[in-house]
ChimeraX commands (.cxc) that place a marker at each C-alpha (Angstrom):
marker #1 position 49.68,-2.45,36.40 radius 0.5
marker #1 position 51.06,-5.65,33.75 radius 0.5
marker #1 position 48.71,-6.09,30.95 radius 0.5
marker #1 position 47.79,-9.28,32.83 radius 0.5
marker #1 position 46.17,-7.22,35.42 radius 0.5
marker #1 position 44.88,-5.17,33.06 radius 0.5
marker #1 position 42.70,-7.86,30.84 radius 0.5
marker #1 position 41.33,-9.45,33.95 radius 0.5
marker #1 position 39.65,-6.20,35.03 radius 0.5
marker #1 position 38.35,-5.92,31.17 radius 0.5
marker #1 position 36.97,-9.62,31.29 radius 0.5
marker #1 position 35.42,-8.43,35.22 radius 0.5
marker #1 position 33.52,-5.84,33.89 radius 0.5
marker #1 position 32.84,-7.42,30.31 radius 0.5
marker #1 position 31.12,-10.21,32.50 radius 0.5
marker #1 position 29.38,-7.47,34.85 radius 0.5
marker #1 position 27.63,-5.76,31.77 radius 0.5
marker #1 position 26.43,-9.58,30.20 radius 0.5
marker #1 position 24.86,-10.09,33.56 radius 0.5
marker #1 position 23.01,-6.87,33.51 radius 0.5
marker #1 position 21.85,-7.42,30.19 radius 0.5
marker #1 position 20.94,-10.91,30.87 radius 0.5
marker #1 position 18.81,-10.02,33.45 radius 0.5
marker #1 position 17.20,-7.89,31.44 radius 0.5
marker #1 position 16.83,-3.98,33.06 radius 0.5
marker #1 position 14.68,-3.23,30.45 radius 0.5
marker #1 position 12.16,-5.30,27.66 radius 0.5
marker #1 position 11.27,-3.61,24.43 radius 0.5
marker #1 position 7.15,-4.19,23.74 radius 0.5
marker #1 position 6.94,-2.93,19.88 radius 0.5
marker #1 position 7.89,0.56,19.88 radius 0.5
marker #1 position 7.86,0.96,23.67 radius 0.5
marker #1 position 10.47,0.36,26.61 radius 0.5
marker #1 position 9.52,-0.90,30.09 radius 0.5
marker #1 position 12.48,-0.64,32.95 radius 0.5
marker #1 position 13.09,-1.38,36.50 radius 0.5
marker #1 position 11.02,0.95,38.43 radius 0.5
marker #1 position 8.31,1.61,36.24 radius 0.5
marker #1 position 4.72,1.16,37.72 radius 0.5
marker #1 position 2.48,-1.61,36.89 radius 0.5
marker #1 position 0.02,1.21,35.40 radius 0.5
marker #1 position 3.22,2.30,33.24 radius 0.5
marker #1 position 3.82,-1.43,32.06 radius 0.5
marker #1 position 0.27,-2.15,30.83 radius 0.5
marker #1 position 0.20,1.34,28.98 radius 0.5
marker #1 position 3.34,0.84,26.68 radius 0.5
marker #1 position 2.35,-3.25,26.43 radius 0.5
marker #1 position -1.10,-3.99,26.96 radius 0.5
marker #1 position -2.15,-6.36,29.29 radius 0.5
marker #1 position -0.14,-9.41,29.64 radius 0.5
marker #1 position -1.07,-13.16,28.66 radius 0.5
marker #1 position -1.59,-14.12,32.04 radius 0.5
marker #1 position -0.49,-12.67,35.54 radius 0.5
marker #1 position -0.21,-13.73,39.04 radius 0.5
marker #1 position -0.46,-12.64,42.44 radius 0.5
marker #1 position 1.85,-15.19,43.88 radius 0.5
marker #1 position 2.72,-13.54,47.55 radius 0.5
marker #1 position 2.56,-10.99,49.60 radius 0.5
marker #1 position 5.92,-9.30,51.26 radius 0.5
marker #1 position 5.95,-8.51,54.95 radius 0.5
marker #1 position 8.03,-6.64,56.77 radius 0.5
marker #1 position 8.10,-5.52,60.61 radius 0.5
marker #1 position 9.89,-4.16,62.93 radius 0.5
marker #1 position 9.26,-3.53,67.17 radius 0.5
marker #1 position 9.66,-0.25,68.68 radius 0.5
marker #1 position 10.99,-0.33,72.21 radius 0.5
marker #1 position 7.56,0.81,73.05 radius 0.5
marker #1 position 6.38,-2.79,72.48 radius 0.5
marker #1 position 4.38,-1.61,69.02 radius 0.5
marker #1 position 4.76,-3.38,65.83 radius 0.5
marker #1 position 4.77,-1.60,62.55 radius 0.5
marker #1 position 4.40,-4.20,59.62 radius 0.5
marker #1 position 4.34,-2.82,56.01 radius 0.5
marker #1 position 2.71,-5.85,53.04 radius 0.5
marker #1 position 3.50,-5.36,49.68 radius 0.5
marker #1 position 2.19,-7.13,47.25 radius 0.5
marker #1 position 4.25,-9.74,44.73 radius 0.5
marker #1 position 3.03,-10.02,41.11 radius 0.5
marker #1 position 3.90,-11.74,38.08 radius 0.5
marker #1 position 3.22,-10.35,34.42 radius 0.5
marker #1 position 4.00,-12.59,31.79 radius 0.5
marker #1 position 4.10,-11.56,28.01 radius 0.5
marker #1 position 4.39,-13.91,25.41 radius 0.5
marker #1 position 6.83,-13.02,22.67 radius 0.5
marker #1 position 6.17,-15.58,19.97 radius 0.5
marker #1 position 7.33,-18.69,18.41 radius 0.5
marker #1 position 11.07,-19.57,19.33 radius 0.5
marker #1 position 11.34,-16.36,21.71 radius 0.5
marker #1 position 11.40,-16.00,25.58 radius 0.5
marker #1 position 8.24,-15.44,26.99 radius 0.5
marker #1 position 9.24,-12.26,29.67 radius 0.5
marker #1 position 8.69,-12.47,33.16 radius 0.5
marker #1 position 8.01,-8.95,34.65 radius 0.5
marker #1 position 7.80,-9.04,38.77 radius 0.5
marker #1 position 6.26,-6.61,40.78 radius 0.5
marker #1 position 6.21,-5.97,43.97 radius 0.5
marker #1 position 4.14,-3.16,45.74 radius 0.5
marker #1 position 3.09,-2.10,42.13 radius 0.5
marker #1 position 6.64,-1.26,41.64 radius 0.5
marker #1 position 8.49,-3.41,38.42 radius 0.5
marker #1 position 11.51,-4.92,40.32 radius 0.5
marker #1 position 12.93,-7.58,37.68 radius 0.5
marker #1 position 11.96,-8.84,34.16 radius 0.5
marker #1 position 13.37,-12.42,33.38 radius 0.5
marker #1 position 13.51,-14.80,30.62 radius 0.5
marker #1 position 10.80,-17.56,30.84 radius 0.5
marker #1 position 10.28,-20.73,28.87 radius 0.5
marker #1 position 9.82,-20.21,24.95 radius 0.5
marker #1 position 6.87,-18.52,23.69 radius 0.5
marker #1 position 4.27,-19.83,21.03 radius 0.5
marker #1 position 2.26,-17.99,18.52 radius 0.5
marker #1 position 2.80,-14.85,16.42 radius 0.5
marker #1 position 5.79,-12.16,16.72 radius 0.5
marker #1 position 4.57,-9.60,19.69 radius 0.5
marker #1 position 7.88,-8.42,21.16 radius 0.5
marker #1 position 10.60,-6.60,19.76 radius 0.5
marker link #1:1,2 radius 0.2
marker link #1:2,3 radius 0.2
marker link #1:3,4 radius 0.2
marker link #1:4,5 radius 0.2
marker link #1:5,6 radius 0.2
marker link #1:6,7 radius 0.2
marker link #1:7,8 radius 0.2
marker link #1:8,9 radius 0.2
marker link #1:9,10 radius 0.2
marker link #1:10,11 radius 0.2
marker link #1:11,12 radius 0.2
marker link #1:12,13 radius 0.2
marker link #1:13,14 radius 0.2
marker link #1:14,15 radius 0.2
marker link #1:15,16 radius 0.2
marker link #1:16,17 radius 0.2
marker link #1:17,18 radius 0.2
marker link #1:18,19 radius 0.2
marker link #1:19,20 radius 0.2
marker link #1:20,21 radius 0.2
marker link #1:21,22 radius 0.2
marker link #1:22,23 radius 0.2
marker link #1:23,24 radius 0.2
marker link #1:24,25 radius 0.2
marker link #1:25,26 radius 0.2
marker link #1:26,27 radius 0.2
marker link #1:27,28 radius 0.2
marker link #1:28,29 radius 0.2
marker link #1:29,30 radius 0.2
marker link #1:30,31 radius 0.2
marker link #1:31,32 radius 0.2
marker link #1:32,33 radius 0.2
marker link #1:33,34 radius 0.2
marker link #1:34,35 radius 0.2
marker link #1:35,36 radius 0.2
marker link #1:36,37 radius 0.2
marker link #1:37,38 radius 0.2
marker link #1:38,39 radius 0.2
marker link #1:39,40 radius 0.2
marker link #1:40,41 radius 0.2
marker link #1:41,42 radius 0.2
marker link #1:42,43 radius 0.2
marker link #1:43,44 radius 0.2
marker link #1:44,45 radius 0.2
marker link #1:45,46 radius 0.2
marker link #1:46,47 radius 0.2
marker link #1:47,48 radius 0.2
marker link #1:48,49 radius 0.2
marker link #1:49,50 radius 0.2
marker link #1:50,51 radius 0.2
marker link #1:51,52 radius 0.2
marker link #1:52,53 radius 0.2
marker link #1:53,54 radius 0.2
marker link #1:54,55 radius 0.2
marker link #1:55,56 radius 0.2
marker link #1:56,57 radius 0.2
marker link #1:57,58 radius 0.2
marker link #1:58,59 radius 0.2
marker link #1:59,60 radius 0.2
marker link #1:60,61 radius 0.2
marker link #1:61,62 radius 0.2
marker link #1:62,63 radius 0.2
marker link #1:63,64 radius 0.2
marker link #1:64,65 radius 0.2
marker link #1:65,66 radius 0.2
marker link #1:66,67 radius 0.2
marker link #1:67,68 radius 0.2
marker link #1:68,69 radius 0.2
marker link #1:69,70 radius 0.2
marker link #1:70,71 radius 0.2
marker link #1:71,72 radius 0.2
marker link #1:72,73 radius 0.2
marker link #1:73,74 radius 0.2
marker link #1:74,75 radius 0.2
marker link #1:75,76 radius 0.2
marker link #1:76,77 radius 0.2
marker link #1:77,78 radius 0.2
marker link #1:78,79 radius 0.2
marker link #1:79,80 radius 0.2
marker link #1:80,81 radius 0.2
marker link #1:81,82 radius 0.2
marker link #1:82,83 radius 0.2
marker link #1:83,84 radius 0.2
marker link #1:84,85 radius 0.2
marker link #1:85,86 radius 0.2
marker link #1:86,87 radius 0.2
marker link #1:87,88 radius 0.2
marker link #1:88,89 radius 0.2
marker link #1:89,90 radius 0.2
marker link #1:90,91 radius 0.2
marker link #1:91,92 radius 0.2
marker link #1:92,93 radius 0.2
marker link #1:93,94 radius 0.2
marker link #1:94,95 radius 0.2
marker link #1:95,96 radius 0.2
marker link #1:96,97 radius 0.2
marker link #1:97,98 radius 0.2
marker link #1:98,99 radius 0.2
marker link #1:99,100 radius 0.2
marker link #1:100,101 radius 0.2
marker link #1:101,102 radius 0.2
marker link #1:102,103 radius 0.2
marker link #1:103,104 radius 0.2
marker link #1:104,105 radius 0.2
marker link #1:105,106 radius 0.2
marker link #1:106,107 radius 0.2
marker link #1:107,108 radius 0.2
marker link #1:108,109 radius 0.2
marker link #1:109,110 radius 0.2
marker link #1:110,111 radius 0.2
marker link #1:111,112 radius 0.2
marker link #1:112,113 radius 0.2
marker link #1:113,114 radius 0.2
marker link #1:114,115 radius 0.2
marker link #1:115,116 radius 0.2
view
């Protein structure tokens, strides 16, 4: 393998970590950690309850049996939002079936220091 080779694959998986981390697997709430498959009861525990929340859908799935019967399954789709402070992200945690599934950057925050 040429060095060539080699410093693509570094930059490949230098850019697959920054996306990770970007998307933000886990958000630090003072001395506490939330991650990706932590329950909504876990989240409000280590944070406290958010600035605002959402329910903003509900997930449906289905499928037929060849027996003609239809087994649908809803989960629902929330929205947590906790607001970080003056000239910091205000986190977007998503949950769906009570289940945290992403935590995203919002717009920027306003008020005192809260997350770390």
């Amino acid at each position: 393998m040429s060095t060539r080779q080699k410093l693509f694959i570094f930059v490949g998986i230098m850019l697959l970590v920054s996306v990770s981390i970007a998307n933000g697997d886990s958000f630090r709430c003072g001395n506490r950690v939330v991650s990706t498959g932590d329950s909504k009861m876990e989240v409000i525990s280590k944070c406290g309850p958010p600035d605002d929340s959402e329910t903003i859908s509900y997930d449906t799935k289905g499928s037929v049996s060849t027996g003609g019967s239809v087994d649908l399954r809803t989960r629902k789709v929330d929205k947590l939002y906790y607001n970080c402070g003056d000239g910091r992200f205000i986190r977007v945690l998503t949950l769906i079936g009570g289940k945290l599934v992403r935590i995203e950057n919002g717009g920027y925050g306003s008020g005192p220091t809260k997350c770390e």
